[in-house]
Each structure stands twice: as C-alpha cells, then as structure tokens.
C-alpha positions as CSV (number, residue, x, y, z in Angstrom):
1,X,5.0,49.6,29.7
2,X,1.7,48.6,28.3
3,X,2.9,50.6,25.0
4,X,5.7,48.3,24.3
5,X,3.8,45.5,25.1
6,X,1.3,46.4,22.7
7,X,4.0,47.2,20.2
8,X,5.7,43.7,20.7
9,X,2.5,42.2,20.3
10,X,1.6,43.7,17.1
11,X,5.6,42.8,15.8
12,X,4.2,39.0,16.6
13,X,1.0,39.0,15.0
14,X,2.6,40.5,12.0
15,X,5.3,38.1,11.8
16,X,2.7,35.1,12.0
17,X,1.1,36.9,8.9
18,X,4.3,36.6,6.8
19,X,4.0,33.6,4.1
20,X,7.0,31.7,2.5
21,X,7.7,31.6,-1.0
22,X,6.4,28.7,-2.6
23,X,8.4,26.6,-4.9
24,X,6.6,25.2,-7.9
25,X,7.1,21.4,-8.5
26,X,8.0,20.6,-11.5
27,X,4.8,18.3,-12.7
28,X,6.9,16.5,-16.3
29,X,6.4,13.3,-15.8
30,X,10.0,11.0,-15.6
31,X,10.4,8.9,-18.9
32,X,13.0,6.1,-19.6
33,X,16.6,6.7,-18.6
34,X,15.2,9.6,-16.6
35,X,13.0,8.1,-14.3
36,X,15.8,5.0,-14.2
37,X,18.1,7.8,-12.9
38,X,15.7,9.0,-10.3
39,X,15.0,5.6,-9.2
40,X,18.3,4.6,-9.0
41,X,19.1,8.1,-6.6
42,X,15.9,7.7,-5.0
43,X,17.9,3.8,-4.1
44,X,21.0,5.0,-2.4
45,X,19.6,8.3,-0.5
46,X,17.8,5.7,1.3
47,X,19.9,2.5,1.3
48,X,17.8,0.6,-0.2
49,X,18.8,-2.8,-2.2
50,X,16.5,-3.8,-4.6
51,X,13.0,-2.3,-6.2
52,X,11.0,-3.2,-8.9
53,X,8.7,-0.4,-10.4
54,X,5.8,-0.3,-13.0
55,X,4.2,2.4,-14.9
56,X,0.6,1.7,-16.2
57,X,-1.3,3.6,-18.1
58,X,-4.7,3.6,-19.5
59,X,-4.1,-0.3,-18.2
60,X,-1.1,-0.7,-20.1
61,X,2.5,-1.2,-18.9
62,X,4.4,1.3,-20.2
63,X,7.8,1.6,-17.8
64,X,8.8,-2.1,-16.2
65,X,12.3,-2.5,-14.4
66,X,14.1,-4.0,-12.1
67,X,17.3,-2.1,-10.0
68,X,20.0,-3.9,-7.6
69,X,19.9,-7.3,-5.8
70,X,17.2,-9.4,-4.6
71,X,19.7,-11.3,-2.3
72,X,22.6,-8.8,-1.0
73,X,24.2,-11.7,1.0
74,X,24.9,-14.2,-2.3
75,X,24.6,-10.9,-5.1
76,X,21.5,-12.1,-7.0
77,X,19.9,-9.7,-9.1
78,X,16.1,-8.1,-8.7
79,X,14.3,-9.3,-11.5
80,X,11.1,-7.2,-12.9
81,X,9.3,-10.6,-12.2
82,X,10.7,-11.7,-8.5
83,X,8.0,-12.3,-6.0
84,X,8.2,-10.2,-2.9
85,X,6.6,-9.9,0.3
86,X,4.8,-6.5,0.0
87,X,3.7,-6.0,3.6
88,X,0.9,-3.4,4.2
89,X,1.8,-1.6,0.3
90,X,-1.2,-4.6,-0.7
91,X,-3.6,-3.2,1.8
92,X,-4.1,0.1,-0.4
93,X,-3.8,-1.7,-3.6
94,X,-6.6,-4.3,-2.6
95,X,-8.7,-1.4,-1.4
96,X,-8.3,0.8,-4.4
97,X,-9.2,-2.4,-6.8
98,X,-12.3,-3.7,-3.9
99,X,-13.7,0.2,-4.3
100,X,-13.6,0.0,-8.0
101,X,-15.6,-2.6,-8.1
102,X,-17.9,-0.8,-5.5
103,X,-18.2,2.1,-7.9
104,X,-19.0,-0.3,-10.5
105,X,-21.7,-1.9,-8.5
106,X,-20.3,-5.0,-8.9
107,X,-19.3,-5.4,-4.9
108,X,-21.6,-4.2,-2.2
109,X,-19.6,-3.5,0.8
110,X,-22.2,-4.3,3.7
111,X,-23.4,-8.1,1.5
112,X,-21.5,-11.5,3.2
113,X,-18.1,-12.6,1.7
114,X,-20.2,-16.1,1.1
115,X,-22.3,-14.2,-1.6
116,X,-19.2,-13.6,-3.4
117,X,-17.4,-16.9,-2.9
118,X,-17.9,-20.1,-5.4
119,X,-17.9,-22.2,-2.6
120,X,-17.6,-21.9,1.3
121,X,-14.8,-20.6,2.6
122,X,-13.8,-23.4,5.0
123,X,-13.9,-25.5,1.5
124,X,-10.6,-23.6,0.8
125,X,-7.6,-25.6,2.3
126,X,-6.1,-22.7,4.2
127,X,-9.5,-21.8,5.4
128,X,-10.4,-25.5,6.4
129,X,-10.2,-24.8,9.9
130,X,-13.3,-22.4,10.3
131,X,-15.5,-25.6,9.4
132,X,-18.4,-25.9,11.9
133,X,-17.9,-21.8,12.4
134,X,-20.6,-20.1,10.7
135,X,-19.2,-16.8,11.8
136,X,-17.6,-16.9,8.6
137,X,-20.4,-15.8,7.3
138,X,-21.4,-12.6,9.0
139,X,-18.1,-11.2,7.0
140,X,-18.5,-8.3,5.0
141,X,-16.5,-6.7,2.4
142,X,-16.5,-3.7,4.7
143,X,-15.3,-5.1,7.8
144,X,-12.8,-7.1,6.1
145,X,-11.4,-3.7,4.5
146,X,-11.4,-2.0,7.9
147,X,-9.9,-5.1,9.6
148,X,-12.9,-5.8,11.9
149,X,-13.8,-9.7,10.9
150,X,-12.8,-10.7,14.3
151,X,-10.6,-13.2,12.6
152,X,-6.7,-12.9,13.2
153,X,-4.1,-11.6,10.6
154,X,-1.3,-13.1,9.9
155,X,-2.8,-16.7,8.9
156,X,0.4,-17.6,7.6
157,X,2.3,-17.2,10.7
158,X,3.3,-20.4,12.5
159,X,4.7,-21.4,15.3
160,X,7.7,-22.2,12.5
161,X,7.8,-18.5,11.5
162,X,6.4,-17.1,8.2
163,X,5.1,-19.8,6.0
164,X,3.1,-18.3,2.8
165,X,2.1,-21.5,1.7
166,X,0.7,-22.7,5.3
C-alpha cells in the first residue's frame, strides 16, 4: 500500500512539473487596412456598434478612424470626431498624463489643488457650491488620483439624470 501511494504521488508531482508549449505572439505592429480589418473583427466578436481609435506616435497622429454607428436606433455614423462618454477609460488616461507631469517635476502630488488653480475653485461655476468650504483646499493631487477627496463623484448627476453640462 504505501508503495503505490508513493508511486501515485510521485506520477502527481511530476505532472505538476510538465510546462505547456508557449505560443509566440506575433509583435508586427497593424498598419492601415490591417489594423482597420482587426478593428472591424475585434467589433463584431464582441457586438460592439461604434469605436473610434487613434494611433500616436512620437506625439503625432499617425492611424485616426472611425467604424459603425454612433446612434444604432436612427443609423448615424461614428465620426473620428464624435464626443463620447468614456466612463472610467479617462481615469488611466488622466493618471498617465498627472504622472508625467510628476516625473517632470512640474506637479507635486502631496501640494493643494489651490496651488495649481488660477483662481479658487468655488470661483468655477460648477464648483460654486463649495463656497464658504475651505476643505477645498486640503485637496491634493494624490488623493484626488486615488479618489480620497471626500468629495462625491459623479457631480454631474442630478436628480434629472446625467447632465454633463450641470
């Protein structure tokens, strides 16, 4: 007994051992129609309507296009230039271009927003209502990146729905 249990031990350590054949990715970069192609597949594997994609390099657009509708109800075509609503995708955008700056030593992540600012924030009309709050400025660059102002999200949210412009 204690022989095949030594022997079916070893059979499962070895197979733990065993490594799968990796698969090289091929690393060519998509160019023109090619990359339209992909898109395009990418699209309709997962339903998607409309997207609007941008190569840049070395700070230059080199790739801009637009694929499928922007309105499926009444057909209207994306556009390269229609504005969307980008949800979270701006939070790592924001944060890339905020740490640049950090790198630069242009930003300082612990200094208060108000150094920053031309003028105080509640002097912004969406911002009017922190007037006579000074808490304002206790905000950092940091705690604004890691969501920890103590202000709520979502500003734009009324009690009408989503209004960008409220």
């Amino acid at each position: 007994m204690l022989r095949w249990i030594l022997a079916t031990s070893c059979v499962v350590l070895a197979a733990g051992c065993a490594t799968q054949t990796s698969k090289s990715l091929d690393k060519r970069p998509l160019r023109g129609a090619a990359l339209d192609a992909k898109a395009q597949q990418l699209m309709a594997a997962a339903q998607v309507p409309g997207l609007a994609l941008a190569v840049i390099e070395n700070g230059r657009i080199v790739h801009l296009r637009a694929y499928g509708e922007r309105n499926v109800a009444e057909r209207l075509p994306l556009e390269a230039d229609t504005t969307m609503y980008a949800a979270s995708l701006t939070k790592t955008m924001f944060a890339y271009a905020v740490m640049t700056l950090v790198d630069e030593g242009r930003i300082d992540l612990d200094r208060s927003i108000a150094d920053y600012l031309p003028k105080p924030l509640p002097a912004y009309d969406k911002y009017a209502d922190l007037a006579g709050d000074e808490r304002w400025r206790k905000l950092t660059v940091r705690r604004l990146l890691d969501h920890t102002s103590g202000f709520p999200n979502f500003r734009f949210f009324t009690a009408k729905g989503y209004e960008p412009n409220a």
